[in-house]
PDB file of N, CA, C and O in Angstrom, chain B, residues numbered from 101:
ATOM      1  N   UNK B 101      50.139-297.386  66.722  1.00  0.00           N
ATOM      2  CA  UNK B 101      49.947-296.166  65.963  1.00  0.00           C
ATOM      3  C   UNK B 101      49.928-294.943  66.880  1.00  0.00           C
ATOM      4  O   UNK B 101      49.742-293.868  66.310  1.00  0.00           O
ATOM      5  N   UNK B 102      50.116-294.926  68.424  1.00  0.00           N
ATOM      6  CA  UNK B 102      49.987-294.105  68.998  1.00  0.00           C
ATOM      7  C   UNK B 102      51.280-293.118  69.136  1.00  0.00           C
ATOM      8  O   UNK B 102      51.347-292.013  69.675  1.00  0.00           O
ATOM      9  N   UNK B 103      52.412-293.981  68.386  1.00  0.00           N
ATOM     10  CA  UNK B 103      53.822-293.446  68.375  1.00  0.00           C
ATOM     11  C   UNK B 103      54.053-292.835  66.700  1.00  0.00           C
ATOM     12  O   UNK B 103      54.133-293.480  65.654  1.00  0.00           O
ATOM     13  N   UNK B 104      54.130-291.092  66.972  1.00  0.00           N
ATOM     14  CA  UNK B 104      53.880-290.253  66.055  1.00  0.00           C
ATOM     15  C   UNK B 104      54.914-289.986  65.064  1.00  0.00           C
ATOM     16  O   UNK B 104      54.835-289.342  64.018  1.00  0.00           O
ATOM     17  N   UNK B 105      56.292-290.844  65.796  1.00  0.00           N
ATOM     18  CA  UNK B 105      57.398-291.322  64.108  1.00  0.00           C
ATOM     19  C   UNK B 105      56.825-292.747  63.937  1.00  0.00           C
ATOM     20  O   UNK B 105      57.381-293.065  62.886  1.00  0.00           O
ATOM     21  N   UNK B 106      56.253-293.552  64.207  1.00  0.00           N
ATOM     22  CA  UNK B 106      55.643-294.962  63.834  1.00  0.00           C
ATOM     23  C   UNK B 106      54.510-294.357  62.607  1.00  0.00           C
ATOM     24  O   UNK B 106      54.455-294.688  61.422  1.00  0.00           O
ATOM     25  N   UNK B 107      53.637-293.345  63.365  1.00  0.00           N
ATOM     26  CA  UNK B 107      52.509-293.216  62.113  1.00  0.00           C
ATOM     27  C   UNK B 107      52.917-292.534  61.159  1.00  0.00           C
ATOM     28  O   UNK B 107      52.099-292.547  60.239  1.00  0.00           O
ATOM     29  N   UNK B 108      53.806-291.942  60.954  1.00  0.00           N
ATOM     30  CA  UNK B 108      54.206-291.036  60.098  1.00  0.00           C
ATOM     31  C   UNK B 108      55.242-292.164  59.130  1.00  0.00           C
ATOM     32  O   UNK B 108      55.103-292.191  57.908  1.00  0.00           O
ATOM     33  N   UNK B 109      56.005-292.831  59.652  1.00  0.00           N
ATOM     34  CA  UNK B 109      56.551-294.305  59.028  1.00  0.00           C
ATOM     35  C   UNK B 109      55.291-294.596  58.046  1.00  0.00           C
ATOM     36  O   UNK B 109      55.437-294.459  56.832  1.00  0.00           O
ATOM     37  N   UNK B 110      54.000-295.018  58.622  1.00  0.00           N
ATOM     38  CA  UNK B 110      53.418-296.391  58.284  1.00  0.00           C
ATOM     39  C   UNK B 110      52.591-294.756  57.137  1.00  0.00           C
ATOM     40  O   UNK B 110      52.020-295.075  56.094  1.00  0.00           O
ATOM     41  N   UNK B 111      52.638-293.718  57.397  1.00  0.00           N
ATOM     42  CA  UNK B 111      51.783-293.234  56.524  1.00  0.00           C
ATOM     43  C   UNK B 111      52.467-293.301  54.995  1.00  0.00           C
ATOM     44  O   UNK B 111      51.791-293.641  54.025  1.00  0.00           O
ATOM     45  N   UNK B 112      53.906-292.932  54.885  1.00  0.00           N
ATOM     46  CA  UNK B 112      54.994-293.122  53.667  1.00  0.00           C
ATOM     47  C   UNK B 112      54.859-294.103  53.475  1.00  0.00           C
ATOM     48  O   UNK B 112      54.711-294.178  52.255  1.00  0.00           O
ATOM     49  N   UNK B 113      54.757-295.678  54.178  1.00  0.00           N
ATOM     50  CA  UNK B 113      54.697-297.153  53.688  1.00  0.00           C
ATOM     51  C   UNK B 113      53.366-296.633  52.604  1.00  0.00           C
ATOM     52  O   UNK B 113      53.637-296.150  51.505  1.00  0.00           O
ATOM     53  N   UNK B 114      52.255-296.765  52.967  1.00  0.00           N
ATOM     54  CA  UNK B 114      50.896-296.718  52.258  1.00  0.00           C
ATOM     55  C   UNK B 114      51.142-296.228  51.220  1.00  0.00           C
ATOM     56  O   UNK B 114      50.853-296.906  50.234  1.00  0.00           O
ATOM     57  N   UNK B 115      51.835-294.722  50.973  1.00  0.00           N
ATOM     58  CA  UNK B 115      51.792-293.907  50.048  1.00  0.00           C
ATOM     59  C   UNK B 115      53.067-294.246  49.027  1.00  0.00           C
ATOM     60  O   UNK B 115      53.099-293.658  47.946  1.00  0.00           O
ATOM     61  N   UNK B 116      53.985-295.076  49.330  1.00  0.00           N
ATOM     62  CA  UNK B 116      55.243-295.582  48.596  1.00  0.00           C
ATOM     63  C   UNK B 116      54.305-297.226  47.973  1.00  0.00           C
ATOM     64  O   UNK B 116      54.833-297.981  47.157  1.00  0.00           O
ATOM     65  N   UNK B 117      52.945-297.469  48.556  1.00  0.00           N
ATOM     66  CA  UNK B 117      52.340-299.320  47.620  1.00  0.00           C
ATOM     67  C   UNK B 117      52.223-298.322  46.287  1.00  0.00           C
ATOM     68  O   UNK B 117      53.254-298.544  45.653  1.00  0.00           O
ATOM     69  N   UNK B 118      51.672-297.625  45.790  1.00  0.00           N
ATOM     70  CA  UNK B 118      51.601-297.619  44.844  1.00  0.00           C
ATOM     71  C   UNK B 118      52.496-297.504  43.925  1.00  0.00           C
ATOM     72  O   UNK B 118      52.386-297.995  42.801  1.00  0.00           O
ATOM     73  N   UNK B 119      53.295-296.956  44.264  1.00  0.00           N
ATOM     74  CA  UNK B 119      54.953-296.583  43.529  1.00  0.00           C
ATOM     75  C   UNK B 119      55.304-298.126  43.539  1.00  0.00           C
ATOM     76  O   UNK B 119      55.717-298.543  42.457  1.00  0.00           O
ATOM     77  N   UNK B 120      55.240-298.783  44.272  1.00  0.00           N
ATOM     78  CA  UNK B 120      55.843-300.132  43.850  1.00  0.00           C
ATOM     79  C   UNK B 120      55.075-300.662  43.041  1.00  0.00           C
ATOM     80  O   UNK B 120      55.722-301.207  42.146  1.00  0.00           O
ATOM     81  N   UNK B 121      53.703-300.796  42.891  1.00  0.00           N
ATOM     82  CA  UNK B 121      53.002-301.680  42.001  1.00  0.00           C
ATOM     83  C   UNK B 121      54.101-301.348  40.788  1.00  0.00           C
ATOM     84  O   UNK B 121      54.814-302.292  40.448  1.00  0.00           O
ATOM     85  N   UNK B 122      54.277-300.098  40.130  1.00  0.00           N
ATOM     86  CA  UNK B 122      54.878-299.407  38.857  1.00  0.00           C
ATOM     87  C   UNK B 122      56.103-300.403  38.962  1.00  0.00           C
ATOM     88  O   UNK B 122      56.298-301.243  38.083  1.00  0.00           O
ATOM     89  N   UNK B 123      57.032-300.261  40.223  1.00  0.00           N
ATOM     90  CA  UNK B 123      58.223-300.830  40.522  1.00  0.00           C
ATOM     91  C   UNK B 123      58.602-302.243  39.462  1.00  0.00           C
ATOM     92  O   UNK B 123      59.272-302.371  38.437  1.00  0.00           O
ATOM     93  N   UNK B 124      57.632-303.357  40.483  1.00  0.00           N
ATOM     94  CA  UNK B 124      57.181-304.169  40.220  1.00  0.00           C
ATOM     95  C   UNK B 124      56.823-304.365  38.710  1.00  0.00           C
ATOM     96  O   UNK B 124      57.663-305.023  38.096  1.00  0.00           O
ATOM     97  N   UNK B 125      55.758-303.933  37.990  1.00  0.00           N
ATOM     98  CA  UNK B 125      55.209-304.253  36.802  1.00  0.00           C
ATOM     99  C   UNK B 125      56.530-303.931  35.973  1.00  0.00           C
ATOM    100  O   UNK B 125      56.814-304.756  35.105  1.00  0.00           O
ATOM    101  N   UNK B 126      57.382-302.822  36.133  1.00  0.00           N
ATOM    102  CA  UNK B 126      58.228-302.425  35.111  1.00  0.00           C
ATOM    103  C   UNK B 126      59.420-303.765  35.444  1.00  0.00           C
ATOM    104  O   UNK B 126      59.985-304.235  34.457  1.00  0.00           O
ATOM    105  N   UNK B 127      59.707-304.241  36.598  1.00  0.00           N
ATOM    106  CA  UNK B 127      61.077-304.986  37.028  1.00  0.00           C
ATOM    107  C   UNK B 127      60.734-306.472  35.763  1.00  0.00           C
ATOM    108  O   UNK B 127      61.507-307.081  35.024  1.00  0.00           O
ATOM    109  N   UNK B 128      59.315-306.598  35.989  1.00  0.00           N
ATOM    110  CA  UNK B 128      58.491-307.957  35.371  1.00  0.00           C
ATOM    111  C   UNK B 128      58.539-307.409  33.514  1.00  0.00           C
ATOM    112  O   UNK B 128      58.643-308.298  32.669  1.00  0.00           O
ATOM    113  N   UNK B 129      58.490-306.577  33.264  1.00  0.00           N
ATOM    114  CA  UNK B 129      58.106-306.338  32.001  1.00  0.00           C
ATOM    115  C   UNK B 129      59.380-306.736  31.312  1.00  0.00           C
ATOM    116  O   UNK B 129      59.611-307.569  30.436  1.00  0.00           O
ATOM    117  N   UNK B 130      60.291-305.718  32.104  1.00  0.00           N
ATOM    118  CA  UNK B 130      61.883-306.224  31.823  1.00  0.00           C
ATOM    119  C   UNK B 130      62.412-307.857  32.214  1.00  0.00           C
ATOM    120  O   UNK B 130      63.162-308.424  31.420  1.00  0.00           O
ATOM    121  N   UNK B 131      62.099-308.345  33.103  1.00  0.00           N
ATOM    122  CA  UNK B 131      62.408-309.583  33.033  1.00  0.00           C
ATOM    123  C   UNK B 131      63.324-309.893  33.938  1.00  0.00           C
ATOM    124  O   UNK B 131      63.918-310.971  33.969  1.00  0.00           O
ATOM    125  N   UNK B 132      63.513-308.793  34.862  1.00  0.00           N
ATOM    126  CA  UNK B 132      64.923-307.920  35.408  1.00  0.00           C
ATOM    127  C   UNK B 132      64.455-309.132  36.981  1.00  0.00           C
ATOM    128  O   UNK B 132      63.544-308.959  37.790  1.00  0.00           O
ATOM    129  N   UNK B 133      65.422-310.222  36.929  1.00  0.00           N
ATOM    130  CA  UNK B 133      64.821-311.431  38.242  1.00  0.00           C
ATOM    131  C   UNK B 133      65.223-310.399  39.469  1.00  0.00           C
ATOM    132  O   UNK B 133      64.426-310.135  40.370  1.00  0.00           O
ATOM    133  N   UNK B 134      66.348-309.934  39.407  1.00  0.00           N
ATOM    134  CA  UNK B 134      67.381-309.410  40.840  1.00  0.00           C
ATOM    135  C   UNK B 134      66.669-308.492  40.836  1.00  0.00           C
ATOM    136  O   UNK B 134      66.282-308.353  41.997  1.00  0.00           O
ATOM    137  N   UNK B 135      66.114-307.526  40.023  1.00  0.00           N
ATOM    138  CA  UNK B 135      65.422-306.516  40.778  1.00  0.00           C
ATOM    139  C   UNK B 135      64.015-306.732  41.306  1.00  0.00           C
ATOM    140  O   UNK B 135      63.489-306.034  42.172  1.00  0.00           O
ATOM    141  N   UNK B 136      63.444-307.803  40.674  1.00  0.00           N
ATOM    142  CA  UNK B 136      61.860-308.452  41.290  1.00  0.00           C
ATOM    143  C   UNK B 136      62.682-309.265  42.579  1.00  0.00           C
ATOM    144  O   UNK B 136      61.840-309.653  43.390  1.00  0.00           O
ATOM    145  N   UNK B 137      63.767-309.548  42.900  1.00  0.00           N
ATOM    146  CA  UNK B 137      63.909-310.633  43.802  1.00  0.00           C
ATOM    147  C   UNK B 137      64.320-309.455  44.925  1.00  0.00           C
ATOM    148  O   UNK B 137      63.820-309.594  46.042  1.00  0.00           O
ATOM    149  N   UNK B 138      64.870-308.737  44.783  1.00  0.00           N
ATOM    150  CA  UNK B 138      65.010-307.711  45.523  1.00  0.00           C
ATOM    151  C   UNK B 138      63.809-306.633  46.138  1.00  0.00           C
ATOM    152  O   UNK B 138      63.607-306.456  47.339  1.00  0.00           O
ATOM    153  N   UNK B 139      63.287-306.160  45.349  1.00  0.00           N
ATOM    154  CA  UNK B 139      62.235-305.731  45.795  1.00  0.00           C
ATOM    155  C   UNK B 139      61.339-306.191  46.956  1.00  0.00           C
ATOM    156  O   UNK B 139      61.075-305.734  48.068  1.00  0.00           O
ATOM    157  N   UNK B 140      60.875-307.589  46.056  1.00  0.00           N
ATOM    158  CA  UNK B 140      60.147-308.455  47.034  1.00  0.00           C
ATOM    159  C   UNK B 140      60.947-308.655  48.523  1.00  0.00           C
ATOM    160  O   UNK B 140      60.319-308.371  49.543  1.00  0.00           O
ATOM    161  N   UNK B 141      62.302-309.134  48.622  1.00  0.00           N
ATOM    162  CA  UNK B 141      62.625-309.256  49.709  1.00  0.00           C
ATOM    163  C   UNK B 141      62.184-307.937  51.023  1.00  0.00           C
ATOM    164  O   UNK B 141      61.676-308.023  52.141  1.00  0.00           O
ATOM    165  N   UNK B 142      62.852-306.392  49.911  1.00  0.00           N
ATOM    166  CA  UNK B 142      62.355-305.193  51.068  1.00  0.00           C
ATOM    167  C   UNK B 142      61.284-305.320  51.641  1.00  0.00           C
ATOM    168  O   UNK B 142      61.030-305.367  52.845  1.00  0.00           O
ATOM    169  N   UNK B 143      60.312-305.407  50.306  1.00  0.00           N
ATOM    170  CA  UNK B 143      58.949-305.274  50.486  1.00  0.00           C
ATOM    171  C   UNK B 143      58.431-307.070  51.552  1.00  0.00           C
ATOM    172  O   UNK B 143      57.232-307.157  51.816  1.00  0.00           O
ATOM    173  N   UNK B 144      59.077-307.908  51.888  1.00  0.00           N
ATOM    174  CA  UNK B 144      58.543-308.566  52.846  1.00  0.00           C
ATOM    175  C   UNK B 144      59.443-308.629  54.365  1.00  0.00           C
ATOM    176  O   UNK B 144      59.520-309.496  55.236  1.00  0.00           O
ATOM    177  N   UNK B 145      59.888-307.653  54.252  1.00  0.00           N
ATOM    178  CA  UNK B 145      60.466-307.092  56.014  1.00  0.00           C
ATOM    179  C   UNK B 145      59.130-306.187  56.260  1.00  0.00           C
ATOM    180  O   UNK B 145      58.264-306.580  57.042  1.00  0.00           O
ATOM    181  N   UNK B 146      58.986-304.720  55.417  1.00  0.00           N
ATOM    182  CA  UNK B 146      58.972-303.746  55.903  1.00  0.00           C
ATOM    183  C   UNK B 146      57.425-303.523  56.039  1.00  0.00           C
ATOM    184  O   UNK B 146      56.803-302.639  56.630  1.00  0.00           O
ATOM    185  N   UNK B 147      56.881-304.900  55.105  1.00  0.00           N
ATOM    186  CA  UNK B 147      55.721-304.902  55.062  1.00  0.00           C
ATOM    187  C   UNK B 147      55.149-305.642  56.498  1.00  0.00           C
ATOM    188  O   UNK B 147      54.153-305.092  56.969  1.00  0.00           O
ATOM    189  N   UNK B 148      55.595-306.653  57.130  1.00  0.00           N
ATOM    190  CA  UNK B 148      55.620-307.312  58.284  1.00  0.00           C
ATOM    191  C   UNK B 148      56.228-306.578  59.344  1.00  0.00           C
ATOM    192  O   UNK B 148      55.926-307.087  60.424  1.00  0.00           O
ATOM    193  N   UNK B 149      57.093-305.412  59.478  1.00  0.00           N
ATOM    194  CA  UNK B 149      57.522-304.287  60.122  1.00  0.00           C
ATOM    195  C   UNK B 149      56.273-303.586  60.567  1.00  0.00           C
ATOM    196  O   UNK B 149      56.056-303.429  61.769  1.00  0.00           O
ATOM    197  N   UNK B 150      55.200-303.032  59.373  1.00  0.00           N
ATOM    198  CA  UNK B 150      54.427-302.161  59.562  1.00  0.00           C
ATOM    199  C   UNK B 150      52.872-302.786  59.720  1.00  0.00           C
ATOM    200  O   UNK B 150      51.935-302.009  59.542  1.00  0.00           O
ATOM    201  N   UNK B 151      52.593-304.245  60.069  1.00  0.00           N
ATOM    202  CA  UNK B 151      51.320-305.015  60.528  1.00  0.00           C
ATOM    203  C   UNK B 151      50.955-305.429  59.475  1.00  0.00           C
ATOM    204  O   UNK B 151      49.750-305.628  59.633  1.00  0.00           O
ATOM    205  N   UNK B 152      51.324-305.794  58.097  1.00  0.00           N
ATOM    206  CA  UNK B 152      51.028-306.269  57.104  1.00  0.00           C
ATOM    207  C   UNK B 152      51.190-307.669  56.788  1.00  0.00           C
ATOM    208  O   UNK B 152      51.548-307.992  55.656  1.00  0.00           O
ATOM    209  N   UNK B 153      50.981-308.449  57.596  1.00  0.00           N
ATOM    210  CA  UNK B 153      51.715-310.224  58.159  1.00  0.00           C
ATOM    211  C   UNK B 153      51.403-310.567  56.068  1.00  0.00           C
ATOM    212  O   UNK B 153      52.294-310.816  55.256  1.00  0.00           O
ATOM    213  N   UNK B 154      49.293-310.401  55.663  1.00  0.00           N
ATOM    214  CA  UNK B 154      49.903-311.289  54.794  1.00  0.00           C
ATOM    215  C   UNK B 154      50.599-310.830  53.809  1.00  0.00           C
ATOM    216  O   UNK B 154      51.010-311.632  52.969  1.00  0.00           O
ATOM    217  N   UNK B 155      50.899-309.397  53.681  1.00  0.00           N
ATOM    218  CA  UNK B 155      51.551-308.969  52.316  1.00  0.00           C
ATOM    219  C   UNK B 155      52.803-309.292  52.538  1.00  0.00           C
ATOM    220  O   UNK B 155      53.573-309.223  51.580  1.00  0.00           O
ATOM    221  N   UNK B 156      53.312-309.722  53.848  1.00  0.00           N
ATOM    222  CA  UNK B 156      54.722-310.042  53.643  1.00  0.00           C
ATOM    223  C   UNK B 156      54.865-311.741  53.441  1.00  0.00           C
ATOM    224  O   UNK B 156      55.959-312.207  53.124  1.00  0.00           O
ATOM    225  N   UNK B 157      53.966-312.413  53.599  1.00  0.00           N
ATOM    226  CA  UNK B 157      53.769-313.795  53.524  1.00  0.00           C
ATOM    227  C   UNK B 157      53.786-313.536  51.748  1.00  0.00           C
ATOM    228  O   UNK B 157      54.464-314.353  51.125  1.00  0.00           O
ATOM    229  N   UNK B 158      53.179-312.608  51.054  1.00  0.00           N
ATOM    230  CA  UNK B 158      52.750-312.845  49.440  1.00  0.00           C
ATOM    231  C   UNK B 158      54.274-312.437  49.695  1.00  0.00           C
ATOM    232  O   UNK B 158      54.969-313.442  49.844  1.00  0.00           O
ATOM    233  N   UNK B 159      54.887-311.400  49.775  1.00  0.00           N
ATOM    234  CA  UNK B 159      56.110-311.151  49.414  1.00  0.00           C
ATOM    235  C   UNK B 159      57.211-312.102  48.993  1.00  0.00           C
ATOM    236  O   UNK B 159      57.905-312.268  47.990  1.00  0.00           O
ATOM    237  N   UNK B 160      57.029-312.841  50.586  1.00  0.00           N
ATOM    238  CA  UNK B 160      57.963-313.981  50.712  1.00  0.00           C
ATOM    239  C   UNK B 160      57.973-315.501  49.589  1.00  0.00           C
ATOM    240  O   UNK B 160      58.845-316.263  49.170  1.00  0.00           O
ATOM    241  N   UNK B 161      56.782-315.397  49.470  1.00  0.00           N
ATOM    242  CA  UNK B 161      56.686-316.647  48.277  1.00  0.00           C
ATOM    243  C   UNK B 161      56.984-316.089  47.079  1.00  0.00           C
ATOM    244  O   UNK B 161      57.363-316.821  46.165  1.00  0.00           O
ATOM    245  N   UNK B 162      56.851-314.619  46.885  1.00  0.00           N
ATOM    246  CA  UNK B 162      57.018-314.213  45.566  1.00  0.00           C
ATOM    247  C   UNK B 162      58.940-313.935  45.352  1.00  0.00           C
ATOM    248  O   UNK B 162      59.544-313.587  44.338  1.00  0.00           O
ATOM    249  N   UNK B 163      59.274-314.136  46.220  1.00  0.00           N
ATOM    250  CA  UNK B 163      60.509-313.880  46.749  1.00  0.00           C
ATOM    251  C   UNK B 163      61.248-315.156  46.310  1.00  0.00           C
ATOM    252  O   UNK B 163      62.124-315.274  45.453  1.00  0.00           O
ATOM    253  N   UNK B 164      60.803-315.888  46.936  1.00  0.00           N
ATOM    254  CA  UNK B 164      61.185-317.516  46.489  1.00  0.00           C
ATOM    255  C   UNK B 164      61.192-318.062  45.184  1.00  0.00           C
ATOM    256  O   UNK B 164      62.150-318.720  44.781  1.00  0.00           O
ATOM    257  N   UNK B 165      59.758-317.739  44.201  1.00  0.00           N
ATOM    258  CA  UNK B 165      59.709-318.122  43.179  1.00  0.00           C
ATOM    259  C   UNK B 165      60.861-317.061  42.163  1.00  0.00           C
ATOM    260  O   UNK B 165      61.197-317.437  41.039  1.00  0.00           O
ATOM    261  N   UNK B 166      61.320-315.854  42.708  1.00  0.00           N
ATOM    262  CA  UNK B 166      62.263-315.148  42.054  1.00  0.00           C
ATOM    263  C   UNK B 166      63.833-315.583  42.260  1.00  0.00           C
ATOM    264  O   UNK B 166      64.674-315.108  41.496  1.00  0.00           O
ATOM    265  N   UNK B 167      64.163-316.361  43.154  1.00  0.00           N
ATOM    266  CA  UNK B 167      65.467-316.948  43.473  1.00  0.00           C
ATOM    267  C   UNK B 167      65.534-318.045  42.825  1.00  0.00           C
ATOM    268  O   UNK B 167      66.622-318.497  42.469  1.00  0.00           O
ATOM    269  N   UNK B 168      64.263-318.711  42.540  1.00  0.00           N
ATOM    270  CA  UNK B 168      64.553-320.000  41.737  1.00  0.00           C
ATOM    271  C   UNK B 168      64.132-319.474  40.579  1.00  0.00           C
ATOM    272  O   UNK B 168      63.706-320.527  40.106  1.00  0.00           O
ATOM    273  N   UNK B 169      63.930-318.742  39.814  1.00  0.00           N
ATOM    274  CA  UNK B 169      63.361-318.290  38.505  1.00  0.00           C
ATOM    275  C   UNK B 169      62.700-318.662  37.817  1.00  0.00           C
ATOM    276  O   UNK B 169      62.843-318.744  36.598  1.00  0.00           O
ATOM    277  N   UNK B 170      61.647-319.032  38.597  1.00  0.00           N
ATOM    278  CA  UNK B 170      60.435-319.690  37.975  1.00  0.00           C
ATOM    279  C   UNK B 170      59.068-318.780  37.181  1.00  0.00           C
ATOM    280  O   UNK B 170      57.950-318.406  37.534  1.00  0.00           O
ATOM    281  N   UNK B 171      59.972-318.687  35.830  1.00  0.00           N
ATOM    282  CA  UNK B 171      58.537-317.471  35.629  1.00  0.00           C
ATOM    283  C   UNK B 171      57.549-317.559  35.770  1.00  0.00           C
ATOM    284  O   UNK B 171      56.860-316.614  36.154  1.00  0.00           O
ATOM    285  N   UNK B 172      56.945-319.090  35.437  1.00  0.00           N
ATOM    286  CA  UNK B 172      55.674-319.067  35.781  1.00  0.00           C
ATOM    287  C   UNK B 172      54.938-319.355  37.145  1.00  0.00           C
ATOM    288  O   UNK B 172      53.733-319.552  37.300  1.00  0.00           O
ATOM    289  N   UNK B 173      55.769-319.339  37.943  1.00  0.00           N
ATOM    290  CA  UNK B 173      55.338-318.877  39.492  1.00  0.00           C
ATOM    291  C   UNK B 173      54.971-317.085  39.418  1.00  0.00           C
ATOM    292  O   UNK B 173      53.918-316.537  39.744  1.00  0.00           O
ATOM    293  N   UNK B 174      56.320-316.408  38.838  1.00  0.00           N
ATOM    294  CA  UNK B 174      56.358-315.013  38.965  1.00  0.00           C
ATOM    295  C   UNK B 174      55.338-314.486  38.329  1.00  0.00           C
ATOM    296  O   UNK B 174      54.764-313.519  38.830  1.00  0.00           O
ATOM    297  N   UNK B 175      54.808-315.169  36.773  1.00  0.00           N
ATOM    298  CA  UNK B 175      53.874-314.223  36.560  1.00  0.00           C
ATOM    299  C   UNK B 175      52.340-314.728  37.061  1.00  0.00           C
ATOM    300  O   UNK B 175      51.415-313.918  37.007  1.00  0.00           O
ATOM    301  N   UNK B 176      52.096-316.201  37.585  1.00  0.00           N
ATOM    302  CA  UNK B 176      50.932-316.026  38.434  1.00  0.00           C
ATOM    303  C   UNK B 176      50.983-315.519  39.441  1.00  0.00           C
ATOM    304  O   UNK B 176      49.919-314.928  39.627  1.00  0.00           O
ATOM    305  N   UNK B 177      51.835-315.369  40.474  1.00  0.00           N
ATOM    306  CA  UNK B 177      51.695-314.406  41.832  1.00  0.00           C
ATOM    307  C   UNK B 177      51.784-312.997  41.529  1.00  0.00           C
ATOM    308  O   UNK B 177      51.117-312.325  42.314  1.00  0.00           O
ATOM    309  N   UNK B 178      52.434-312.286  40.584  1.00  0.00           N
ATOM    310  CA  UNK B 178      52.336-311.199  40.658  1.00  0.00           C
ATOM    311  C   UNK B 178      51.019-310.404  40.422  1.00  0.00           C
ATOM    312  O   UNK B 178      51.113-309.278  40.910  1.00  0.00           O
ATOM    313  N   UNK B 179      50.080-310.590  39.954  1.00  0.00           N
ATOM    314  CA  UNK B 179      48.717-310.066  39.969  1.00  0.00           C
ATOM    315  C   UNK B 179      48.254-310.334  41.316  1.00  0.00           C
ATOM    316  O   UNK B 179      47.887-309.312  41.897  1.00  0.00           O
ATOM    317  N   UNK B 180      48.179-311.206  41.858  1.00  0.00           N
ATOM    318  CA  UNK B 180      48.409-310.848  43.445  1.00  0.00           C
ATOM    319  C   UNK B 180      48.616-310.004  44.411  1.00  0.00           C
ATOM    320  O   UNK B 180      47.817-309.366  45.096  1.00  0.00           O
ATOM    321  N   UNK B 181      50.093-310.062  44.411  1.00  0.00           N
ATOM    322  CA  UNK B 181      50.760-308.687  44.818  1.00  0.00           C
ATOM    323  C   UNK B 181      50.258-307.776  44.485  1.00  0.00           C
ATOM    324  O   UNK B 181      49.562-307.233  45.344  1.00  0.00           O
ATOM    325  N   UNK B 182      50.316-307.147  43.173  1.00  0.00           N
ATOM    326  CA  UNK B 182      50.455-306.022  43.092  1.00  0.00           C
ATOM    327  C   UNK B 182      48.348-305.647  43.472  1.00  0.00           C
ATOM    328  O   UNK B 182      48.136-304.434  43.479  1.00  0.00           O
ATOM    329  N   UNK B 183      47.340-306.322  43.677  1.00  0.00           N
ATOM    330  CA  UNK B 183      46.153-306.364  43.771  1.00  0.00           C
ATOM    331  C   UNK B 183      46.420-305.885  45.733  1.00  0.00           C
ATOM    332  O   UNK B 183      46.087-304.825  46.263  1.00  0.00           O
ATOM    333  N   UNK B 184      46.840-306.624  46.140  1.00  0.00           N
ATOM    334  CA  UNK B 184      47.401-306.402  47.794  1.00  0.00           C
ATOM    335  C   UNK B 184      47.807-305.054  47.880  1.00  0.00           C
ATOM    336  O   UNK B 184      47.133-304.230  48.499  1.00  0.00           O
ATOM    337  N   UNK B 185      49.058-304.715  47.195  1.00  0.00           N
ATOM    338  CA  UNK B 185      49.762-303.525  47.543  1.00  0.00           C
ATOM    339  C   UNK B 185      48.640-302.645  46.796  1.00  0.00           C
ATOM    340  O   UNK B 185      48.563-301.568  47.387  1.00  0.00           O
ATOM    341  N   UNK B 186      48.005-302.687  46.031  1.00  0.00           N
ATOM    342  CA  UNK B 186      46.590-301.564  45.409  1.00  0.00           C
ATOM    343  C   UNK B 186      45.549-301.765  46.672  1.00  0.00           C
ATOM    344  O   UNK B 186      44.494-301.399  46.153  1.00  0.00           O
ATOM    345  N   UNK B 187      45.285-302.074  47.806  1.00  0.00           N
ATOM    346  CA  UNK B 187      44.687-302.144  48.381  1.00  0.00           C
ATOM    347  C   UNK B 187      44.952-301.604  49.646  1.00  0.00           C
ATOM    348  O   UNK B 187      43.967-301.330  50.331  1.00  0.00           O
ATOM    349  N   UNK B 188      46.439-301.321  50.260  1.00  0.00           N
ATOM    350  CA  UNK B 188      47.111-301.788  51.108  1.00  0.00           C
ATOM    351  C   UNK B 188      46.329-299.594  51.527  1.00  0.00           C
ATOM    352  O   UNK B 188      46.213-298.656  50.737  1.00  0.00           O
ATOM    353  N   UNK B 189      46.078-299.659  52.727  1.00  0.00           N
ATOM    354  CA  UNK B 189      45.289-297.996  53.396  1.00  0.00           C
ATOM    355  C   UNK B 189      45.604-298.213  54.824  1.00  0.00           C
ATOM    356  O   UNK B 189      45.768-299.321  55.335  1.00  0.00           O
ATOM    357  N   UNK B 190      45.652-297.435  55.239  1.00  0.00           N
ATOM    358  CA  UNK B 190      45.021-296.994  56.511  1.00  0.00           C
ATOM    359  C   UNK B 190      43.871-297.450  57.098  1.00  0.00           C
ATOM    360  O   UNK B 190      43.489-296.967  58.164  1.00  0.00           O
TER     361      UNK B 190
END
């Protein structure tokens, strides 16, 4: 954090979790797999990019259960997630 385009990165990460929870809940409401499978994928680089090991570990399984289309993987992990990314600060 001592590198002042790194903190300024990781400060937009923080302030873009909540915009995804919305992301997320709306991709799920719709039913929309490629855009929950997508998401999740960004969201488990950039989250492991910026010191977030387990939100990208939730990512990654939530990632998985969206390639195989398992809804009922998707809709028990997603209260998860989106509980993580509502948490996710400085």
């Amino acid at each position: 954090a001592d590198d002042e385009d790194f903190a300024e990165l990781l400060v937009d990460f923080v302030a873009e979790a909540k915009v995804k929870i919305s992301s997320f809940e709306t991709a799920w409401n719709n039913r929309d797999l490629p855009s929950l499978k997508t998401q999740s994928h960004q969201l488990k680089g950039s989250a492991g990019g910026y010191g977030f090991e387990e939100l990208s570990t939730i990512a990654g399984t939530f990632e998985s259960a969206c390639k195989q289309g398992d809804l009922d993987a998707i809709a028990a992990q997603l209260p998860g997630l989106v509980e993580y990314l509502d948490r996710v600060s400085l």
